[in-house]
C-alpha positions in Angstrom: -6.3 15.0 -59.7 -3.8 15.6 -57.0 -4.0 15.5 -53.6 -1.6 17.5 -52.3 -2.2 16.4 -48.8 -0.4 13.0 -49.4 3.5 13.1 -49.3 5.3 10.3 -51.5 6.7 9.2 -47.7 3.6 8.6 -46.8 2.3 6.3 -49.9 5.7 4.3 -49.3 5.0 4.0 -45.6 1.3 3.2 -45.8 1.9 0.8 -49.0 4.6 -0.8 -47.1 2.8 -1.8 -44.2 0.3 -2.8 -46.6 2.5 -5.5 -47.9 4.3 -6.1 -45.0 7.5 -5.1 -45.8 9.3 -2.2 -44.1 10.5 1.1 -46.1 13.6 0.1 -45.9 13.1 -3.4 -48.6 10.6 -1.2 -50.8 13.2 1.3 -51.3 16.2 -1.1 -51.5 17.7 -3.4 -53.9 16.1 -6.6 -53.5 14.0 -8.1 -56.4 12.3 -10.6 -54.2 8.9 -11.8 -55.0 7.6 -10.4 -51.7 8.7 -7.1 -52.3 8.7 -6.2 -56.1 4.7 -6.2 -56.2 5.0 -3.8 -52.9 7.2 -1.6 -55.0 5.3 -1.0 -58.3 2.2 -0.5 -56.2 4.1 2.2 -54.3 5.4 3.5 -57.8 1.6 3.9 -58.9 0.2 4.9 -55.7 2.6 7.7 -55.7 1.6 8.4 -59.3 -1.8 8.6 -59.0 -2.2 10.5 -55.5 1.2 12.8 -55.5 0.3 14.1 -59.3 2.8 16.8 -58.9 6.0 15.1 -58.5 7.3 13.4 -62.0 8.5 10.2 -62.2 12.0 11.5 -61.7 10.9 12.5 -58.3 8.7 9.4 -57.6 11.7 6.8 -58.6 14.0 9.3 -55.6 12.0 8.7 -53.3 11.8 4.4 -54.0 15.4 3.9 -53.7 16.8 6.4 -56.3 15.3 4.4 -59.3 14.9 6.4 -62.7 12.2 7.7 -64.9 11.9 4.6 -66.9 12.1 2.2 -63.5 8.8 4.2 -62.1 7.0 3.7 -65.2 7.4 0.3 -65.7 6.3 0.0 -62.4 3.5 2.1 -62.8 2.4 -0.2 -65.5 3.1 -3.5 -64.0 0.9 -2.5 -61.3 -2.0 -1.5 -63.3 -1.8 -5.4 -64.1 -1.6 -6.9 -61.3 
């Protein structure tokens, strides 16, 4: 169900500070340890409470990642 209140800025910001890293490292480059696990939670954060963008949209937002970048996220975070 979506929740159309809840931008995809605001899961990155809030999941961000939840992980203490800023915006700028989730949406960046970097594979660090400390930041990966920040960014497929993001990635399925963004999935699960902006149901209206696709992943296309979701992987824009995180650092212009692609379709199959969001769900590989999406499912790496389901097992962590």
């Amino acid at each position: 169900m979506a929740h159309p209140r809840i931008t995809r800025k605001a899961v990155i910001a809030i999941t961000a500070r939840a992980f203490g890293v800023t915006v700028e490292e989730l949406c960046g480059p970097s594979r660090k340890d400390r930041i990966t696990p920040a960014r497929f939670a993001a990635m399925a954060l963004a999935r699960e409470f902006c149901g209206h963008l696709s992943l296309p949209q979701i992987g824009q937002g995180i650092g212009g990642r692609d379709r199959s970048t969001v769900l590989h996220g999406v499912r790496r975070a389901h097992r962590m």
